[in-house]
N, C-alpha and C positions, 0 to 999 in steps of 0.2 A: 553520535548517532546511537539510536539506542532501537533494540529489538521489537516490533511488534508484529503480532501473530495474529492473521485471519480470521477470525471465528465461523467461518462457513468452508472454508477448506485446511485451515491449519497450516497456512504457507509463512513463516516469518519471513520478512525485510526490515532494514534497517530503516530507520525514519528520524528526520531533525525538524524542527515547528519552529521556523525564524518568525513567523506572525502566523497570527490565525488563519489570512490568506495562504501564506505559501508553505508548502510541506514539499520536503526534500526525500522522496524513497530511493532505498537502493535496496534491487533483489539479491538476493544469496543466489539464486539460483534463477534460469532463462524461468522468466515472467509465465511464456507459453506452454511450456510441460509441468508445470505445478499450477497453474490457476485456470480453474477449468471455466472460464468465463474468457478471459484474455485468451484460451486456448480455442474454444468456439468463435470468438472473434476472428484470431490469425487461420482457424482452418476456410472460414468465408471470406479470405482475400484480402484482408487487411497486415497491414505489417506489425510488428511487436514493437518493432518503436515507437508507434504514432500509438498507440494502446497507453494511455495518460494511466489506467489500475483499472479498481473495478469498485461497485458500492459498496461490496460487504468488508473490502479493504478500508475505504472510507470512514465507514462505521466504524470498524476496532479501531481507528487510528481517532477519532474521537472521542470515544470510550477510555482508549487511554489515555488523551489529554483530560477527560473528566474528570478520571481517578484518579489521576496526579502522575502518574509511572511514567508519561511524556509530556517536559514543558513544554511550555511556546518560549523563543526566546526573551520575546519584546513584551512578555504577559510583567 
């Protein structure tokens, strides 16, 4: 797994790119007190499990499969 960092809030989580479909995150830290997106989510009643990320997570984590600094496995 390798490091990638938010560009809208600055949050890193670990991420691994088995295909371009599936991407594996894992937070360093509860998802809800660092990502003020998934954190406005969970305050309107949703739970932090069911919170899949958020777009600008999305984003970096495509940006960094662009730049190369995260493969996909199967690429």
């Amino acid at each position: 797994m390798r490091p990638v960092r938010c560009a809208a809030c600055g949050n890193e989580v670990l991420c691994e790119k088995f295909s371009a479909a599936h991407t594996q995150i894992q937070w360093t830290e509860e998802a809800a007190a660092v990502c003020p997106i998934i954190a406005e989510r969970v305050a309107a009643g949703e739970l932090s499990a069911r919170v899949r990320g958020c777009a600008p997570l999305r984003a970096s984590i495509d940006v960094s499969v662009a730049s190369g600094l995260l493969e996909v496995a199967d690429a």
